[in-house]
C-alpha positions in Angstrom: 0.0 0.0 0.0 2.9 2.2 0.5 3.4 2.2 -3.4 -0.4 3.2 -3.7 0.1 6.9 -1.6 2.9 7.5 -3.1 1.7 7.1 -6.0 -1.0 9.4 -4.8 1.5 12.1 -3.4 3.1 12.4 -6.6 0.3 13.2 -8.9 -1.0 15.7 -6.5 2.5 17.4 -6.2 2.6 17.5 -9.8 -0.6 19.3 -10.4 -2.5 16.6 -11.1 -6.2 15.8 -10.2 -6.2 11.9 -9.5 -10.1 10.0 -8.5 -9.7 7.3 -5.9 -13.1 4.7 -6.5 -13.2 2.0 -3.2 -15.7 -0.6 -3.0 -17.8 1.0 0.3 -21.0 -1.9 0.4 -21.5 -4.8 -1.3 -24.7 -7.3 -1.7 -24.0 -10.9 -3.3 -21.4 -12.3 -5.8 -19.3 -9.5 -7.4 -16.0 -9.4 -8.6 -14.3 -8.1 -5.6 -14.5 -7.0 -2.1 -15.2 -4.1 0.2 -12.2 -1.6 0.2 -11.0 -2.9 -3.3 -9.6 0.8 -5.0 -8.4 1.9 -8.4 -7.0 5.4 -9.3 -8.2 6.9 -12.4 -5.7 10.0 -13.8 -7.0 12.4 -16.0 -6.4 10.7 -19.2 -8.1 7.9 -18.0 -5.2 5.7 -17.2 -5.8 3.8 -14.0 -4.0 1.9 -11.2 -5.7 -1.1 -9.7 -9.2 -2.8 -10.4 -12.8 -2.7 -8.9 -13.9 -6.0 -10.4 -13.3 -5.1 -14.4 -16.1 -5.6 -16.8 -19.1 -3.3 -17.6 -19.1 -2.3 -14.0 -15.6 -0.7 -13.6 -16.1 1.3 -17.2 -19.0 2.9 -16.0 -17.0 3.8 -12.6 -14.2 4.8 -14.5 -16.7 6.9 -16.9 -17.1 8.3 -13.3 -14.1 9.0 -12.0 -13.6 11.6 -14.9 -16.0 13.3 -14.4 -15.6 13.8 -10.4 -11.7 14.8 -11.4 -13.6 17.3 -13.8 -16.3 18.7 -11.1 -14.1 17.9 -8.3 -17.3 16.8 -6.6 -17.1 13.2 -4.6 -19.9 10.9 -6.0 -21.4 7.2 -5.4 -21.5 5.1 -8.3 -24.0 2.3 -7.8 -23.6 -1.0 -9.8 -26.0 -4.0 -10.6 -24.7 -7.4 -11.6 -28.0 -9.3 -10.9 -29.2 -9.3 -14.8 -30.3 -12.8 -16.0 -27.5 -15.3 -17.1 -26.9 -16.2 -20.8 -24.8 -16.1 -23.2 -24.9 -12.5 -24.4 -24.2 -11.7 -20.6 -21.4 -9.2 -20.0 -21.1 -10.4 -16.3 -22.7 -13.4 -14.3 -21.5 -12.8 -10.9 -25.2 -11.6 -9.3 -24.5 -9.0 -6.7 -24.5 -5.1 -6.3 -21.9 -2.9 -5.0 -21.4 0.6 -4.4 -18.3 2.7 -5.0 -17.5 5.9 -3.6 -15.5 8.6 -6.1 -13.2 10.7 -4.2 -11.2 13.4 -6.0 -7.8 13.8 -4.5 -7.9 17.3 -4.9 -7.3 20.6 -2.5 -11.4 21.1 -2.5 -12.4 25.1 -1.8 -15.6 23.1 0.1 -13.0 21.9 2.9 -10.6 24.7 3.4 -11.3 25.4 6.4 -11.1 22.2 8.0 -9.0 19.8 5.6 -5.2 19.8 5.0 -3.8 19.9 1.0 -4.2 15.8 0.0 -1.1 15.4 -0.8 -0.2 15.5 3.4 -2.9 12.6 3.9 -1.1 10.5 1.3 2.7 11.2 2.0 1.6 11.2 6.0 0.2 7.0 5.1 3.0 6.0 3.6 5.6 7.5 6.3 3.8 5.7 9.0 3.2 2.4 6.3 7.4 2.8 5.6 7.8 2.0 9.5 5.5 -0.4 9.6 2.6 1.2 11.4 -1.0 0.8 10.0 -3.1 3.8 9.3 -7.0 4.0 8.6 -8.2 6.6 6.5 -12.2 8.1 7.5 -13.9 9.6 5.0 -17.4 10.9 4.4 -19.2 8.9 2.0 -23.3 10.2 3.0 -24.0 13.6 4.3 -27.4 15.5 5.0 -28.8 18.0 5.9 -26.2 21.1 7.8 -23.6 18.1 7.1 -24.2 17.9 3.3 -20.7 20.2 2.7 -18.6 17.3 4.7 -19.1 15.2 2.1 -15.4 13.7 0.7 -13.7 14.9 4.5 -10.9 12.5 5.3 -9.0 12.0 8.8 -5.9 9.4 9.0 -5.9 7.9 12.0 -2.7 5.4 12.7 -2.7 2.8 15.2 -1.1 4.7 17.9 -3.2 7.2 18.0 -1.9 10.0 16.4 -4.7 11.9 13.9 -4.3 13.4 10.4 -6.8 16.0 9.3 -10.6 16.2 10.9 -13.8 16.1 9.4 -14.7 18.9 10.8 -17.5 17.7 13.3 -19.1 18.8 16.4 -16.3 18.1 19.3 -18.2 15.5 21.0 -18.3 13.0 17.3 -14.5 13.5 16.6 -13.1 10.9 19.2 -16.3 8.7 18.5 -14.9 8.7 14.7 -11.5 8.2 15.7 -12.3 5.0 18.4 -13.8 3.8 15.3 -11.0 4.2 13.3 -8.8 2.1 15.5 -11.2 -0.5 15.9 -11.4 -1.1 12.2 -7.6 -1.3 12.5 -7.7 -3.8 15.1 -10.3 -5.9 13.2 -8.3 -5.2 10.1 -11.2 -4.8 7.4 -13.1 -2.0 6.4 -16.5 -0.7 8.5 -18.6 1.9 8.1 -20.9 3.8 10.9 -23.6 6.1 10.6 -24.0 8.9 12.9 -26.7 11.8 13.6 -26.3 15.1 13.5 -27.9 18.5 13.6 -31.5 19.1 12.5 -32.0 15.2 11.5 -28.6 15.5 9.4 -27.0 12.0 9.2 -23.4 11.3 8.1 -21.9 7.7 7.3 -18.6 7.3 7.8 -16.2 4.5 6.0 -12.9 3.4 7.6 -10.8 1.9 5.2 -7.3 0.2 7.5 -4.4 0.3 5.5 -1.8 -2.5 7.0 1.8 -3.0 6.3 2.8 -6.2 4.5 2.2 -9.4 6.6 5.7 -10.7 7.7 6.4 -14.4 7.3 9.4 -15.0 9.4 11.0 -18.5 8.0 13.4 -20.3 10.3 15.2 -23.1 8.7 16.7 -22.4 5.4 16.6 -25.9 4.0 14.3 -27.6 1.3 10.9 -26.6 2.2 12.1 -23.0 2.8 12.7 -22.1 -0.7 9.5 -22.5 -2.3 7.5 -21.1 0.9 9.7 -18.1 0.3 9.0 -18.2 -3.1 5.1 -18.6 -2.6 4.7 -15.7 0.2 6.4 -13.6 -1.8 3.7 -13.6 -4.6 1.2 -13.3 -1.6 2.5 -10.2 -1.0 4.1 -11.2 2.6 7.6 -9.5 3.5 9.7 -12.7 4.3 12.5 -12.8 6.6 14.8 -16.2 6.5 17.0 -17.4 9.7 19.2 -20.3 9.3 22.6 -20.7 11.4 24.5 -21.7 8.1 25.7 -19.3 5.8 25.2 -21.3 2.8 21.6 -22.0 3.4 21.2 -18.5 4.5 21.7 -16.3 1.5 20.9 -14.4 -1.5 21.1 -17.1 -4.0 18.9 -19.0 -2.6 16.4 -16.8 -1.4 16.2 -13.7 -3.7 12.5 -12.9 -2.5 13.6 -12.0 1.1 13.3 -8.8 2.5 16.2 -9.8 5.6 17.9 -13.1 5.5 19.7 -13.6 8.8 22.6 -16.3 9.8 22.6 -16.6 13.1 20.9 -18.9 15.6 17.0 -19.6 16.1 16.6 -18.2 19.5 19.2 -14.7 19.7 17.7 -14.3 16.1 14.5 -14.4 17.0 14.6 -11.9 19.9 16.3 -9.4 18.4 13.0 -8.8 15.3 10.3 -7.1 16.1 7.0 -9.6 16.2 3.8 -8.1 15.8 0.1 -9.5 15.3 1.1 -9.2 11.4 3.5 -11.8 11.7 3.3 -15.7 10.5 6.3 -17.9 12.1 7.5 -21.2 10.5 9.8 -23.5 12.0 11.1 -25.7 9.0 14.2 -26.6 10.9 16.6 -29.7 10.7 16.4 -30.5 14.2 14.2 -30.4 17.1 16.6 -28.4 19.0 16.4 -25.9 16.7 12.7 -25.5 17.4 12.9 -25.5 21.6 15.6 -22.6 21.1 12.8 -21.1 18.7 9.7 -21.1 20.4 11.2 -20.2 24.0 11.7 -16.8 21.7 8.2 -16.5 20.1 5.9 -18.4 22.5 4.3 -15.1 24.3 5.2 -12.8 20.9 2.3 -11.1 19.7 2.5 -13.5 16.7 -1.0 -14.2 14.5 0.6 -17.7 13.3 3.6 -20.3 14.5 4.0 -23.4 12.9 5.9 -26.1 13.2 6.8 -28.9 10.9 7.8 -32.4 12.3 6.8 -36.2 13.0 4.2 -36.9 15.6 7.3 -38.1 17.6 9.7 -34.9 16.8 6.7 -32.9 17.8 5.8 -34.2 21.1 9.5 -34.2 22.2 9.4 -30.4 21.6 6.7 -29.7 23.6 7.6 -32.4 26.1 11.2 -30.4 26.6 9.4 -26.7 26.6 6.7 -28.1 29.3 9.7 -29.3 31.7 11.0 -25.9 31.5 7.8 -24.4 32.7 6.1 -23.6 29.2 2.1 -24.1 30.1 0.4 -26.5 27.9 -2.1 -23.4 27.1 0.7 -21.3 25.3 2.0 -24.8 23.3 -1.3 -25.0 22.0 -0.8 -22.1 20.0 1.8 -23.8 18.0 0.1 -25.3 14.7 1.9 -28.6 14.6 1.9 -30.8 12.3 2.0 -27.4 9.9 -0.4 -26.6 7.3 -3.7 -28.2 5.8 -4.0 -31.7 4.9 -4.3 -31.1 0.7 -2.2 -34.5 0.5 1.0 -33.4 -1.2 4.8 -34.6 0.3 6.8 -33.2 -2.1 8.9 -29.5 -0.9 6.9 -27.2 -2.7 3.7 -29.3 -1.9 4.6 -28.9 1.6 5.0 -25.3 1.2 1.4 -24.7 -0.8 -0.1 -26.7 2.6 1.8 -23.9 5.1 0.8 -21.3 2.9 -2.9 -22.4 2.3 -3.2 -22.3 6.3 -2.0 -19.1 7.1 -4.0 -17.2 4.3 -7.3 -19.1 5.6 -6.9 -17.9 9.1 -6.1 -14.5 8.2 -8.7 -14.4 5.9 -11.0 -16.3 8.2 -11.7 -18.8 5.6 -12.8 -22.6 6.8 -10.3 -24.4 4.8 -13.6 -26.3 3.0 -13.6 -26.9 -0.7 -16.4 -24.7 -2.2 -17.6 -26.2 -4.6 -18.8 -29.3 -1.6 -20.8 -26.3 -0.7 -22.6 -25.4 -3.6 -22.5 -28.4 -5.5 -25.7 -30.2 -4.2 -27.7 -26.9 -4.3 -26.8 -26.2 -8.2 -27.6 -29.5 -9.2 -31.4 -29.8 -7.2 -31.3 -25.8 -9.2 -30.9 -28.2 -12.5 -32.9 -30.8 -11.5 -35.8 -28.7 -11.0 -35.6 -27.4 -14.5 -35.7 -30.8 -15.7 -39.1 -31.8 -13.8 -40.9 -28.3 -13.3 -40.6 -28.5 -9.7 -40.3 -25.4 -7.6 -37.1 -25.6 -5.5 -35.9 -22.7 -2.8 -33.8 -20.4 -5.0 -31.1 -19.7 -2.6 -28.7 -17.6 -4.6 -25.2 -17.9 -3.1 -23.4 -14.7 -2.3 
């Protein structure tokens, strides 16, 4: 994300009128998901994608013309037509996208800062690895019809960007709210009354640095897990006490490779709820000097390969030193989901597979178990004119 404000900062330093479109609601099947952006510059080139297709032309269509009135606007699109072949799109769900201008508006002198700040303030507190949430006013009414488009930046310490330019007592409201959709990490939005039946809504869109998978163990498996969180967009770190598995050549994806021992190595990075710890090591050692490091980090993920037996000796040895069995538990071991595979870069597709479903809160169930039944009762029906619940998956 720290590529997307700058990005920002620049057009707006150079003159230029840029329209940021985000995904604010969706209803059903569409393309993609809430907080989803592009940026549209005024020749009508654009950075990133709201779901492509008929729906992102028309957005685009009005993006230039918000960059022309300087006016924010909601675009709403419907992908519910009926399927057949002629059909541009068959996903079967609405979404609404809010068109922001990244302009210095006249409206919001008086309470907003020049845009480019917002956008160069993000990605200084992104470059040190501190998540920000941007608020911004995407329904106004009423006395509050002119804060429509406001912004405020709100990082995860605290520290505020900009106002909205709200009565004193709905400022800290707006900013609590900020920080809880920064600990949640996903997008919210929350109405709130005003004056004279005016309502506002509100939509808090976190910005998070890149996950950190820290990898310790440079052997086998290590290389294509590197390999793989690296095109997940994960900032990989790689630990290994040998020089010549710890390198470079063998890990060009890595952000910081480190030779050194598991447990000094360990304690010396900074571990935050953002980062994913794998233990790939070559002995079990390796993992008790690892975990008596990480076992009360603020870590969202540690796994540990191993045998049933290599396993339980590690958590036999940690308990003996006074390591509660509560706090083992933690420890994913055997790593990853069952998908069958054995061979390195298998393995590594089964690590990976975990960690993205339990940041992404997924189940780890294959979809189409969950759908299949229902389409083909949908067919069936057809077939026999019977009625059947129409139960349109979203």
């Amino acid at each position: 994300m720290r590529a997307f404000f700058q990005e920002l900062a620049e057009s707006l330093e150079k003159g230029e009128t840029v329209a940021l479109a985000t995904i604010v609601k969706r209803r059903g099947s569409v393309p993609r998901e809430v907080g989803a952006k592009m940026i549209v510059h005024p020749g009508g080139a654009i950075t990133g994608t709201v779901g492509g297709g008929c729906g992102e032309a028309e957005i685009w269509r009005s993006a230039l013309a918000a960059i022309e009135s300087g006016r924010p606007q909601s675009v709403y699109v419907d992908l519910t037509e009926e399927i057949a072949l002629s059909s541009q799109g068959v996903c079967g769900g609405t979404y609404e996208v809010f068109v922001q201008p990244w302009s210095d508006n006249p409206r919001l002198a008086a309470i907003a800062l020049p845009m480019d700040q917002y956008a160069r303030a993000a990605e200084a507190a992104l470059a040190k690895n501190q998540a920000v949430a941007l608020a911004t006013v995407i329904h106004a009414t009423g006395p509050w019809r002119e804060r429509l488009g406001a912004q405020m930046l709100v990082r995860e310490d605290g520290t505020v960007t900009g106002a909205l330019g709200f009565e004193n007592a709905l400022e800290p409201a707006i900013k609590d709210a900020a920080l809880a959709a920064l600990g949640q990490g996903v997008p919210a939005m929350t109405e709130y009354a005003g004056p004279e039946g005016s309502v506002v809504e509100v939509f808090f869109d976190p910005f998070l640095p890149r996950p950190g998978l820290i990898i310790v163990g440079g052997g086998h498996i290590a290389v294509p897990l590197a390999q793989l969180a690296a095109s997940l967009d994960f900032e990989v770190t790689v630990i290994d006490d040998r020089a010549s598995f710890a390198n470079k050549e063998r890990f060009p994806q890595a952000s910081q490779i480190i030779v050194g021992g598991a447990e000094a190595s360990l304690r010396g990075l900074t571990i935050t709820p953002r980062s994913h710890l794998v233990l790939v090591t070559r002995a079990h050692s390796h993992d008790v000097a690892a975990l008596r490091a990480v076992i009360d980090s603020q870590a969202a993920y540690i796994g540990m390969i191993g045998s049933q037996r290599r396993i339980w000796a590690v958590y036999k040895l940690l308990h003996d030193e006074g390591v509660p069995a509560e706090k083992l538990a933690r420890v994913r071991a055997p790593i990853g989901l069952d998908l069958g595979g054995s061979a390195p870069a298998e393995i590594a597709l089964c690590i990976m597979a975990e960690i993205v479903m339990l940041r992404r809160g997924g189940s780890g169930a294959a979809l189409s178990d969950r759908l299949r039944g229902r389409y083909l009762a949908r067919l069936a029906s057809l077939d026999t004119n019977t009625e059947v619940e129409d139960d349109e998956p979203g």
